[in-house]
Jmol script that loads the backbone (N, CA, C; Angstrom):
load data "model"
ATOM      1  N   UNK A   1      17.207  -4.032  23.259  1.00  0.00           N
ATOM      2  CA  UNK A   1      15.896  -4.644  23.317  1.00  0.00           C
ATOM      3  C   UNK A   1      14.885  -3.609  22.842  1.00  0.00           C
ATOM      4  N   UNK A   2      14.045  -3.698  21.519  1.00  0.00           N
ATOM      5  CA  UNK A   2      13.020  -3.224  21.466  1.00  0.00           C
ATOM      6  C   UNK A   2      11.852  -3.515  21.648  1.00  0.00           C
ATOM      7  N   UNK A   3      10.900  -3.679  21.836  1.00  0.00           N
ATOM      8  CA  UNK A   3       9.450  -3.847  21.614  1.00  0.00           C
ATOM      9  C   UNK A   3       9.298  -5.126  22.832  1.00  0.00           C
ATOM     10  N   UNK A   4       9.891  -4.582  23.917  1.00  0.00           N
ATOM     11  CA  UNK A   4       9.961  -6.056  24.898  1.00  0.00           C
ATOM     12  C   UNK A   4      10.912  -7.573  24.227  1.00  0.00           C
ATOM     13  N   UNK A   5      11.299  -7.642  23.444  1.00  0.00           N
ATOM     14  CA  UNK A   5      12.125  -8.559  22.987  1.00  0.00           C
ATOM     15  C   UNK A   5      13.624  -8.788  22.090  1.00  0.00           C
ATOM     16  N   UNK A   6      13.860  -9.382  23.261  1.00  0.00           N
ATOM     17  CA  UNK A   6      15.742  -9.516  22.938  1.00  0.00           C
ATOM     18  C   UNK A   6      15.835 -10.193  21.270  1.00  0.00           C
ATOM     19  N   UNK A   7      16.848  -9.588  20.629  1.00  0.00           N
ATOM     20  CA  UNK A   7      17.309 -10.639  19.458  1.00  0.00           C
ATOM     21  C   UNK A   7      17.378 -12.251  19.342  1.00  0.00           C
ATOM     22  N   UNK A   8      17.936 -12.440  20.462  1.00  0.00           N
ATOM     23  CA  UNK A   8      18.338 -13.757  20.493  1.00  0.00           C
ATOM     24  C   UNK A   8      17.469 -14.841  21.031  1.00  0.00           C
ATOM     25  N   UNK A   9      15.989 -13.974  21.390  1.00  0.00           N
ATOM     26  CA  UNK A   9      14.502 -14.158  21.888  1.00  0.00           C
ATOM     27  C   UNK A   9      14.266 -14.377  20.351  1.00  0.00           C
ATOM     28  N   UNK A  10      14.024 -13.512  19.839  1.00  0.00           N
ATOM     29  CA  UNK A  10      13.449 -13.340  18.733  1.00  0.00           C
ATOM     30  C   UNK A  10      14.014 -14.065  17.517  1.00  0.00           C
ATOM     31  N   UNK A  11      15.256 -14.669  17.276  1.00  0.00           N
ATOM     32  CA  UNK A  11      16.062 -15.489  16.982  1.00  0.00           C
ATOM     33  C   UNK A  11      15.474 -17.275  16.977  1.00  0.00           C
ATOM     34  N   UNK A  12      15.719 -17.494  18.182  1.00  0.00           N
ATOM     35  CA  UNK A  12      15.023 -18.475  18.651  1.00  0.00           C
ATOM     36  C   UNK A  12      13.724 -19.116  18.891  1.00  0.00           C
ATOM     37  N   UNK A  13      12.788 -18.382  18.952  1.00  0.00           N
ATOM     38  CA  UNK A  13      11.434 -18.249  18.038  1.00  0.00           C
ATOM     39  C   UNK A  13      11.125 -18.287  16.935  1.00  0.00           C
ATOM     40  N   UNK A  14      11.569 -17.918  16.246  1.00  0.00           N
ATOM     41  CA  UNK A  14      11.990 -17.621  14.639  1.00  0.00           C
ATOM     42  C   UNK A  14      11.839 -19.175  14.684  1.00  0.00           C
ATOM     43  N   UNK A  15      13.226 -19.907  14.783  1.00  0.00           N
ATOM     44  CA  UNK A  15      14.310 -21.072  14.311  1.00  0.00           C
ATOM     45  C   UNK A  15      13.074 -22.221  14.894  1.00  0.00           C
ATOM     46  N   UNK A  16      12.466 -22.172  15.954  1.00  0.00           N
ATOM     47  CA  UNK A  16      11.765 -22.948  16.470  1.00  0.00           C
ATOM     48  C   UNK A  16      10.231 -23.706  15.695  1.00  0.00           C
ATOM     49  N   UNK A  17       9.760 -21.805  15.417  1.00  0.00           N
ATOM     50  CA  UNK A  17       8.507 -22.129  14.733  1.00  0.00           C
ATOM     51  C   UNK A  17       8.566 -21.572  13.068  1.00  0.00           C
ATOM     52  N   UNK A  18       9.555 -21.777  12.600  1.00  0.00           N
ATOM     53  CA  UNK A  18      10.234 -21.855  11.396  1.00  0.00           C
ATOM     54  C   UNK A  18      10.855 -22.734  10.380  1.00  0.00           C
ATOM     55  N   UNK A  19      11.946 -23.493  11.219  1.00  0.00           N
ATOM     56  CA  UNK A  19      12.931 -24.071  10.853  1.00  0.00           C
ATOM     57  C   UNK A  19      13.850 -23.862  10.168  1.00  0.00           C
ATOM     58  N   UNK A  20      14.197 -22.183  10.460  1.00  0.00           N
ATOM     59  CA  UNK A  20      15.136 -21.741  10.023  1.00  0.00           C
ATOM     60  C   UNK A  20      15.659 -20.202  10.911  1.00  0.00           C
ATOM     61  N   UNK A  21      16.729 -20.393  10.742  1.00  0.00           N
ATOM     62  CA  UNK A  21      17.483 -18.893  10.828  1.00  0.00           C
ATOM     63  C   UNK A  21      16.577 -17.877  10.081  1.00  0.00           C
ATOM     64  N   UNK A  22      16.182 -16.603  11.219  1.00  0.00           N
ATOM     65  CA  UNK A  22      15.743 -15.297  10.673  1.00  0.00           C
ATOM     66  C   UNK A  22      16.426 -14.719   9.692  1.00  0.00           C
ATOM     67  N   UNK A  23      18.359 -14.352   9.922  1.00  0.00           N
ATOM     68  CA  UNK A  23      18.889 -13.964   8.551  1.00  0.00           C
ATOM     69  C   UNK A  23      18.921 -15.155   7.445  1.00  0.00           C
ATOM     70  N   UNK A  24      18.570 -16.620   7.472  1.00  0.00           N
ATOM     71  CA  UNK A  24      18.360 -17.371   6.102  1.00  0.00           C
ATOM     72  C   UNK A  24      17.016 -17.080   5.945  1.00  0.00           C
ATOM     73  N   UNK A  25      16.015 -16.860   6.165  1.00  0.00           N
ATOM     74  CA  UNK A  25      14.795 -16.348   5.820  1.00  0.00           C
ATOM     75  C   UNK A  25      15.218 -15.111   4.545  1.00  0.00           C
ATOM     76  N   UNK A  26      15.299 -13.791   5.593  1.00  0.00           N
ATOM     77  CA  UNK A  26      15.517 -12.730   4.766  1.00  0.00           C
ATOM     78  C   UNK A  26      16.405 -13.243   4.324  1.00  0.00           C
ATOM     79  N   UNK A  27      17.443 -13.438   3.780  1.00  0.00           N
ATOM     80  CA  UNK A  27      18.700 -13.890   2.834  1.00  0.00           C
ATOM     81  C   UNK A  27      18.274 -14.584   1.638  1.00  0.00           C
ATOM     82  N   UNK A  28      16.950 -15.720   1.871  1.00  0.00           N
ATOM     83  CA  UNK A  28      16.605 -16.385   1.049  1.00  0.00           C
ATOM     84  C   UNK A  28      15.435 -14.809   0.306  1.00  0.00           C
ATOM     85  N   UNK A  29      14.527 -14.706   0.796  1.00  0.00           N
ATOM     86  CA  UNK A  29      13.735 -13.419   0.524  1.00  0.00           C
ATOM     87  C   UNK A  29      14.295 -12.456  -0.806  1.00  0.00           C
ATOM     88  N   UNK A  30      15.803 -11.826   0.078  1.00  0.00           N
ATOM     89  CA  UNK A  30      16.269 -11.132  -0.839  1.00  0.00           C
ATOM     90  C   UNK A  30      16.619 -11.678  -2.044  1.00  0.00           C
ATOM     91  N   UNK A  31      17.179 -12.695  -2.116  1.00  0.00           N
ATOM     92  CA  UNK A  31      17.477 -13.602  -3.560  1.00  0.00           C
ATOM     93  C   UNK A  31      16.749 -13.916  -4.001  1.00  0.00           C
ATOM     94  N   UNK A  32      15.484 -14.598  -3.998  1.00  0.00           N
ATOM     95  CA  UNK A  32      14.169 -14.870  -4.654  1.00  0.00           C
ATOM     96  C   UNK A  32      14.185 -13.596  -5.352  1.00  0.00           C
ATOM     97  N   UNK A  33      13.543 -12.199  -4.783  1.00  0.00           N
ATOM     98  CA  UNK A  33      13.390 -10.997  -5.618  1.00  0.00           C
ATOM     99  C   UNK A  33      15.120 -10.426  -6.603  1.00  0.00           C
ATOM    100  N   UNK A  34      16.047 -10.712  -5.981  1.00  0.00           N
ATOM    101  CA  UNK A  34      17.274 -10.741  -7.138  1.00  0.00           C
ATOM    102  C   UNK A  34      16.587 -11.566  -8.688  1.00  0.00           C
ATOM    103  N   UNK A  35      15.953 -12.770  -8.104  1.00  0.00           N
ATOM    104  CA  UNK A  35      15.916 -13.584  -9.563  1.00  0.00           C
ATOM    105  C   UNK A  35      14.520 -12.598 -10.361  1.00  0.00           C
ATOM    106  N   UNK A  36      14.062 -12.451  -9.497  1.00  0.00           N
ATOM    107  CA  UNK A  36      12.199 -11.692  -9.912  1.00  0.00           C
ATOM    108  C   UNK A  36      13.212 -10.406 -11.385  1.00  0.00           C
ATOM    109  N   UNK A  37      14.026 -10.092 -10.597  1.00  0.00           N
ATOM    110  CA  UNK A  37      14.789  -8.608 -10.884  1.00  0.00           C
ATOM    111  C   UNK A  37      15.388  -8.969 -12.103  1.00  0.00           C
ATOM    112  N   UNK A  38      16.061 -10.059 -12.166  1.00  0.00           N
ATOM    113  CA  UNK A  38      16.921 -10.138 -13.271  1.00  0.00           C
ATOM    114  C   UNK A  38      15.926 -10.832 -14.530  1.00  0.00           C
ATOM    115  N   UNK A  39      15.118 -11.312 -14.074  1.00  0.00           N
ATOM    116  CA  UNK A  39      13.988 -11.829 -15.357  1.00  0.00           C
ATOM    117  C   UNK A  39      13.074 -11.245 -15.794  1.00  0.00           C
ATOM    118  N   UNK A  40      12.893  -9.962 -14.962  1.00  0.00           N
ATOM    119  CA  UNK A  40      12.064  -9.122 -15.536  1.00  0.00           C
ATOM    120  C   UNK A  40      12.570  -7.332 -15.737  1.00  0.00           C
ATOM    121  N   UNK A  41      13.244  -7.286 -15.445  1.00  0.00           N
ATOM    122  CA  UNK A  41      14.060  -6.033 -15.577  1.00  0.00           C
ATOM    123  C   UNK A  41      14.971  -6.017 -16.580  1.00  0.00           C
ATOM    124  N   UNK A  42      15.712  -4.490 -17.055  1.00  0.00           N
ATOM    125  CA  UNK A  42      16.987  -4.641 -17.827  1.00  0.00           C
ATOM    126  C   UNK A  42      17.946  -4.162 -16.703  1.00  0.00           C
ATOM    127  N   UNK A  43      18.035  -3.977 -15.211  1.00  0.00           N
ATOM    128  CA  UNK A  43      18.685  -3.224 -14.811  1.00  0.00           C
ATOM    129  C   UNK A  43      19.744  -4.347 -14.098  1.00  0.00           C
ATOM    130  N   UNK A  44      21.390  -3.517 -14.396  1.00  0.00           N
ATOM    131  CA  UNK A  44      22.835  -4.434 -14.406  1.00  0.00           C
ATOM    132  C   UNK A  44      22.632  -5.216 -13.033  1.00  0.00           C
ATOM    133  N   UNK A  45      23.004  -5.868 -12.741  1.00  0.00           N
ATOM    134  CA  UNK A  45      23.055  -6.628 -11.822  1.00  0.00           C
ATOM    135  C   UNK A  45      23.807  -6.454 -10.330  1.00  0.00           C
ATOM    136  N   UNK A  46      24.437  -5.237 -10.998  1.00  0.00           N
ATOM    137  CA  UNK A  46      24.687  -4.171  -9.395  1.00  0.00           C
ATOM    138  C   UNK A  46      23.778  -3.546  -8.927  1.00  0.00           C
ATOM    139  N   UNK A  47      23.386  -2.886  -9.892  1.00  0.00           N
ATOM    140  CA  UNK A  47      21.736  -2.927  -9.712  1.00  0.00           C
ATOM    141  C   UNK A  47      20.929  -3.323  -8.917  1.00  0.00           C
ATOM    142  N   UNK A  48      20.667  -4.308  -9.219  1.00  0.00           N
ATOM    143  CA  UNK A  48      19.497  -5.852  -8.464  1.00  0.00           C
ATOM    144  C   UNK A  48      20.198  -5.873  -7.136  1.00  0.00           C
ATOM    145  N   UNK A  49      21.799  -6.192  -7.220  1.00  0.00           N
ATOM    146  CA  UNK A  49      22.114  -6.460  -5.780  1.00  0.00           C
ATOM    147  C   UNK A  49      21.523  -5.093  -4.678  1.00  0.00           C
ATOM    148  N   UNK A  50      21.787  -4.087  -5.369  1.00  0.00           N
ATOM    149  CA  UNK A  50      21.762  -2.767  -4.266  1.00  0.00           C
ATOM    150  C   UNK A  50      20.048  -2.842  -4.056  1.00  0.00           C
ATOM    151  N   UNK A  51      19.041  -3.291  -5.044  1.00  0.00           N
ATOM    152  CA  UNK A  51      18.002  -2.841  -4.993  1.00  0.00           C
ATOM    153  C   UNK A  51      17.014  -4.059  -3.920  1.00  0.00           C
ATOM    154  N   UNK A  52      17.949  -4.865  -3.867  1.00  0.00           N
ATOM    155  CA  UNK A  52      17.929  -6.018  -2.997  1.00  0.00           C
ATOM    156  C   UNK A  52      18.393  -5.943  -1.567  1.00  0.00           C
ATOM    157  N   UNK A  53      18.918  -5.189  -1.679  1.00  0.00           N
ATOM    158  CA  UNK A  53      19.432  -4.960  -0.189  1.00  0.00           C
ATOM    159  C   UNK A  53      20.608  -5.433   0.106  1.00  0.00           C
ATOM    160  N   UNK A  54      21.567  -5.938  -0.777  1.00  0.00           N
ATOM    161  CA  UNK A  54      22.987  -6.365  -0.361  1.00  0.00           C
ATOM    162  C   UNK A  54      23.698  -5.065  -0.323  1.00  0.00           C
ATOM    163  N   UNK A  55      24.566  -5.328   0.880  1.00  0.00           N
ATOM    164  CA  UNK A  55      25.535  -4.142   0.774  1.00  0.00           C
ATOM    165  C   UNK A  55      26.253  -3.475   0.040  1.00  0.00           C
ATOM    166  N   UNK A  56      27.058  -4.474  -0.674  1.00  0.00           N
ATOM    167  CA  UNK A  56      28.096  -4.553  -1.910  1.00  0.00           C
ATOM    168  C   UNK A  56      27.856  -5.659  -3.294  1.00  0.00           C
ATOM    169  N   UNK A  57      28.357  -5.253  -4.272  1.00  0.00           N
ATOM    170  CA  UNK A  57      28.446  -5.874  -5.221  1.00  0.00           C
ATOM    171  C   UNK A  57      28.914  -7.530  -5.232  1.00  0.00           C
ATOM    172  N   UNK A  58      29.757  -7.154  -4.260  1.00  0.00           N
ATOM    173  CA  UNK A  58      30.731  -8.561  -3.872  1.00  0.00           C
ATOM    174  C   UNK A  58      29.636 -10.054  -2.989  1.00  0.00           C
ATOM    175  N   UNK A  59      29.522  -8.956  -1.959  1.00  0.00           N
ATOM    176  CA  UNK A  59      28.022  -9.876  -1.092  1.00  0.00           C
ATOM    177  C   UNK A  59      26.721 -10.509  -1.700  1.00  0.00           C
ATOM    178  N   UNK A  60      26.365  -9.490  -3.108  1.00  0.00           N
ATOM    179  CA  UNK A  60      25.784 -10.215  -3.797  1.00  0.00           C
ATOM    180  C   UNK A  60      26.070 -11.318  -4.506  1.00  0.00           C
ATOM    181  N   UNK A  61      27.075 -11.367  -5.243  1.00  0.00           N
ATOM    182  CA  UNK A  61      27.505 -12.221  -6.175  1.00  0.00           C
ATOM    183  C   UNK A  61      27.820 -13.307  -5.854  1.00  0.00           C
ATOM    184  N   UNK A  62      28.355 -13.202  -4.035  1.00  0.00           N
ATOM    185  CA  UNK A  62      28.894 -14.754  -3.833  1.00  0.00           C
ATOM    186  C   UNK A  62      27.390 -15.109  -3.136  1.00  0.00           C
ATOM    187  N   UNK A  63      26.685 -14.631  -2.407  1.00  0.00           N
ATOM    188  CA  UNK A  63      25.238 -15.319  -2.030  1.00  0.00           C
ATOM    189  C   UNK A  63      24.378 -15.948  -3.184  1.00  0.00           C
ATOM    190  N   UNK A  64      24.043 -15.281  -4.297  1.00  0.00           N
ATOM    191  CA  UNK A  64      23.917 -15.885  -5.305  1.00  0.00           C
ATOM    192  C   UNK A  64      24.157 -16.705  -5.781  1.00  0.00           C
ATOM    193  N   UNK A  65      25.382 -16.939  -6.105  1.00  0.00           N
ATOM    194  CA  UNK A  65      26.243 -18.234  -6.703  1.00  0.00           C
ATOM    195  C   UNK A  65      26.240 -19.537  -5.783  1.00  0.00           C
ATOM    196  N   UNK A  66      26.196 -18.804  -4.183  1.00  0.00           N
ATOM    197  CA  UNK A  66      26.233 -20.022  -3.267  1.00  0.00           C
ATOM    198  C   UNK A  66      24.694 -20.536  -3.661  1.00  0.00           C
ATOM    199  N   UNK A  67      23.807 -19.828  -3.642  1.00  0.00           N
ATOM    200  CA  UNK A  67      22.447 -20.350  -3.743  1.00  0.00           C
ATOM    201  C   UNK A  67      21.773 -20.737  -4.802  1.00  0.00           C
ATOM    202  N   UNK A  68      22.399 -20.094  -5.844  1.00  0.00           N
ATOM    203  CA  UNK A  68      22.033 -21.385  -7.341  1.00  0.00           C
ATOM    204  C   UNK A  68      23.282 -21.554  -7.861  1.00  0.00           C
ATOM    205  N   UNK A  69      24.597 -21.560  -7.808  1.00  0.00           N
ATOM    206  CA  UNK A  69      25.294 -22.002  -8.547  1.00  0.00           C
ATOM    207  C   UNK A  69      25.744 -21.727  -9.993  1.00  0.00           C
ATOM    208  N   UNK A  70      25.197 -20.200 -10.127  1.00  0.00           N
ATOM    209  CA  UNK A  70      25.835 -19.762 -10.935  1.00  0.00           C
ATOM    210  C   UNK A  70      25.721 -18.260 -10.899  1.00  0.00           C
ATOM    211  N   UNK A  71      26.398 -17.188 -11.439  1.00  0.00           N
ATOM    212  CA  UNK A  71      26.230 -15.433 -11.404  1.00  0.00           C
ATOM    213  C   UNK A  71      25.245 -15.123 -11.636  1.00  0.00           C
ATOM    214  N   UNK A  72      25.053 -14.339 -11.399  1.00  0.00           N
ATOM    215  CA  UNK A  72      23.981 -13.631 -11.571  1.00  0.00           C
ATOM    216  C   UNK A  72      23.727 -13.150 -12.944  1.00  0.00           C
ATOM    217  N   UNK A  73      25.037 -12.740 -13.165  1.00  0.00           N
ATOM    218  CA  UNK A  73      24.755 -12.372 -15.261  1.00  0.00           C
ATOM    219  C   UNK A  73      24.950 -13.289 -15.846  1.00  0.00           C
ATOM    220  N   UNK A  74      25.260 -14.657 -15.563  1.00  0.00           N
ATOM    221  CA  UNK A  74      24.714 -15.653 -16.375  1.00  0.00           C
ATOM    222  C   UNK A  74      23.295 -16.462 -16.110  1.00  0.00           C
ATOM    223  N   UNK A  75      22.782 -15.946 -15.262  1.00  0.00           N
ATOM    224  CA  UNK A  75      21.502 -16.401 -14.894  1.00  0.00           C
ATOM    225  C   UNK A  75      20.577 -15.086 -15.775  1.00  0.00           C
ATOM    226  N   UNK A  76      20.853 -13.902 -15.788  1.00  0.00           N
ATOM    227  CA  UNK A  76      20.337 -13.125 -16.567  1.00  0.00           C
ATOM    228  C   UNK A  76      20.183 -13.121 -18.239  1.00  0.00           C
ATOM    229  N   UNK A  77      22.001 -13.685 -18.242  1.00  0.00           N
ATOM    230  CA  UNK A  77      21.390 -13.533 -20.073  1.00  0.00           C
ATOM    231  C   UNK A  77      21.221 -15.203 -19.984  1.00  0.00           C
ATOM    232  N   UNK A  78      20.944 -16.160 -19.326  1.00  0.00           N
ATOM    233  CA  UNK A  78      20.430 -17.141 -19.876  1.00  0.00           C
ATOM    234  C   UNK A  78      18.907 -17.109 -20.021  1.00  0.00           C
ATOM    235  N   UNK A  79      17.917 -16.554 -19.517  1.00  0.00           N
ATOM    236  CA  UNK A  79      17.165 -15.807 -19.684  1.00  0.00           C
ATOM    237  C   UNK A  79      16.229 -14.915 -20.575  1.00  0.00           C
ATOM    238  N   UNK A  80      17.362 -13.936 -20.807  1.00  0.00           N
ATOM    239  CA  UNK A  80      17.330 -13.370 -21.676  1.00  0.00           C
ATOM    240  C   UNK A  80      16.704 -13.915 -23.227  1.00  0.00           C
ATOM    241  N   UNK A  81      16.017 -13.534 -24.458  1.00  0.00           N
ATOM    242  CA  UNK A  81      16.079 -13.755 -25.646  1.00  0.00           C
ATOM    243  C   UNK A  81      17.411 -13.684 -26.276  1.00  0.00           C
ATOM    244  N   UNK A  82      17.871 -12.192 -26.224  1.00  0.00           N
ATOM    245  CA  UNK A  82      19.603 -11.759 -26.796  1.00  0.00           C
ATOM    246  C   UNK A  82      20.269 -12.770 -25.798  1.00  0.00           C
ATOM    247  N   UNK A  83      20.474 -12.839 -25.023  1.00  0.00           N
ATOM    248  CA  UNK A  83      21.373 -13.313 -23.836  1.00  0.00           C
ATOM    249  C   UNK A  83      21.819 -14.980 -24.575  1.00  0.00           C
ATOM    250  N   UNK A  84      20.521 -15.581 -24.654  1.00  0.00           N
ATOM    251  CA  UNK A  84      21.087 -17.437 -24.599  1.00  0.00           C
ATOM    252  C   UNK A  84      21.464 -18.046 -25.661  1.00  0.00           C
ATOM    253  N   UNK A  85      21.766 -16.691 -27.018  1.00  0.00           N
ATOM    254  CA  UNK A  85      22.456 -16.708 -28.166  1.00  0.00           C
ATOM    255  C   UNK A  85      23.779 -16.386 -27.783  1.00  0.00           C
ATOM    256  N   UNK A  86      24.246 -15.359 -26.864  1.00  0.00           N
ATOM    257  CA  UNK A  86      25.561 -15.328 -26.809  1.00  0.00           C
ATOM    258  C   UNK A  86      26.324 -16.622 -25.986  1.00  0.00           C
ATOM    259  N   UNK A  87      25.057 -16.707 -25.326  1.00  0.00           N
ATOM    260  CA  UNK A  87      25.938 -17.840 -24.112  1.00  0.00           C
ATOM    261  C   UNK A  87      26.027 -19.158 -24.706  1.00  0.00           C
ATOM    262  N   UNK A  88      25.600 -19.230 -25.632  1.00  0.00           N
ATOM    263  CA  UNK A  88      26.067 -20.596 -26.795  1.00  0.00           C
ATOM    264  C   UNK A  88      27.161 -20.088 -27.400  1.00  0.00           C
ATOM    265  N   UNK A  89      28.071 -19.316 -27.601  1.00  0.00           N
ATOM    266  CA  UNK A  89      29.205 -18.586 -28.465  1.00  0.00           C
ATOM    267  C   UNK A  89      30.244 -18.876 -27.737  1.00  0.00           C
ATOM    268  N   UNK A  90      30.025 -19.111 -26.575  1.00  0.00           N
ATOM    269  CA  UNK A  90      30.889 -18.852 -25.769  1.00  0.00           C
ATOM    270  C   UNK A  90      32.100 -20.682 -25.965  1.00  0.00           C
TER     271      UNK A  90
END
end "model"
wireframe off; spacefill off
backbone 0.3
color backbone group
């Protein structure tokens, strides 16, 4: 307990006057700025995840995909100018 309040206080408050889970908040948070990252940056997409706050490469990629439905480096070079020439080649 810090600051006078339990997690699961603070949890439930959250969810109440929210309507959502505190980690889907931040979870959503961090992915919003993943997309900020990949549309305006050149930096790899391990990158973005670490600079985002995911632990691993792996944690990023599947939160991502769960939340738009596709990678992250194809959300980048679709994007991209160079990028949505290759991804027609394909």
């Amino acid at each position: 307990m810090r600051y006078g309040v339990t997690l699961s206080h603070l949890s439930r408050t959250f969810r109440t006057r929210y309507g959502q889970s505190l980690s889907g908040y931040i979870k959503a948070l961090q992915l919003r700025r993943a997309q900020r990252l990949l549309r305006t940056t050149t930096l790899d997409t391990t990158r973005v995840g670490y600079a985002c706050g995911f632990a691993t490469r792996r944690t990023f990629f599947r939160a991502y995909r769960r939340a738009t439905g596709e990678s992250p480096r194809r959300h980048q070079l679709r994007l991209s100018p160079r990028g949505a020439s290759s991804l027609r080649r394909r």
